[in-house]
Structures are given as structure tokens and as C-alpha cells.
C-alpha positions in Angstrom: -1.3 20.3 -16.9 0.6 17.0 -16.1 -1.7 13.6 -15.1 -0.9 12.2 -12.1 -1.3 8.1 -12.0 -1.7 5.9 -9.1 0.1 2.8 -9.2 -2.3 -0.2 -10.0 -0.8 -2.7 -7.9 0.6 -0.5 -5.0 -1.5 2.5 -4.8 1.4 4.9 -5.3 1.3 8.0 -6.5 3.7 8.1 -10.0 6.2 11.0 -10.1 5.5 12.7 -13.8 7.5 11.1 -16.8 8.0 7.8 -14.4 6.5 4.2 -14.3 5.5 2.0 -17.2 1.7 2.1 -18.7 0.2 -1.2 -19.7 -2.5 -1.5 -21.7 -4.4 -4.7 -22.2 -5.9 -6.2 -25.0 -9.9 -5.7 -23.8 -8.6 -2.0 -23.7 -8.0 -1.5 -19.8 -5.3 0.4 -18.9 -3.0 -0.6 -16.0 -0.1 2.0 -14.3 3.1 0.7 -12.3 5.4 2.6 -10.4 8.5 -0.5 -10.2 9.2 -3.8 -11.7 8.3 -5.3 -8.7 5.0 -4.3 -9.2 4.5 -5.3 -12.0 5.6 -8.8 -11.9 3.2 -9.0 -9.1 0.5 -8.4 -11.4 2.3 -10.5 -13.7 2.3 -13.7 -11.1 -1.2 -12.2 -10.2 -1.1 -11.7 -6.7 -3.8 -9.9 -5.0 -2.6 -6.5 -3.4 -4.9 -7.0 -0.4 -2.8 -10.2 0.5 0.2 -8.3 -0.2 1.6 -7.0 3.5 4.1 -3.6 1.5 0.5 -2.5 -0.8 -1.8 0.1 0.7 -4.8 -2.6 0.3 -2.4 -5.0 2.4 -1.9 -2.4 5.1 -5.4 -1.4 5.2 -6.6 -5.2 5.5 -4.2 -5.9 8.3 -5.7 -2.3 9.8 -2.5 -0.9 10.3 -3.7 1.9 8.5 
């Protein structure tokens, strides 16, 4: 049975065999679906203030 991931920063579900894993150095283990994701994280921008994320969408209550 394949895992299926969510995107950390986007809250996309990752196709199987796609996406980069990230694992930090506490142990936590962080899934992105694009670069742009990632340097997101990287420049550490918060997903709800980010208006493309589904936290951002939800928080503007467009979904």
C-alpha cells in the first residue's frame, strides 16, 4: 500500500513517487509538493497569510 502525503506548506495532496521529504534536525518531518513551497518554508512565511495555501483561502473564507 502506497502513503499518501499532504503537502506541509500548501495542504496538497502528493501524487505517489512526487515532492521532496525534509526532515529536520529535532526529528520532524516536513512534505512539499513544489519548490515554491518550499522556499516559502524556507523564507518562513505563514500559510494562513499566504492567499494560493488552503489555510490562506480558508482565512479569507473563500472556502
Amino acid at each position: 500500500m502506497v502513503e499518501h502525503h499532504i503537502c506541509t506548506f500548501c495542504g496538497e495532496p502528493l501524487e505517489p513517487g512526487t515532492g521532496k521529504m525534509y526532515v529536520r534536525k529535532d526529528g520532524s518531518i516536513y512534505y512539499f509538493c513544489s519548490p515554491k513551497c518550499q522556499s516559502n518554508y524556507d523564507l518562513k512565511r505563514v500559510p494562513r497569510r499566504v492567499v494560493w495555501t488552503k489555510a490562506g483561502r480558508k482565512a479569507l473564507g473563500k472556502e
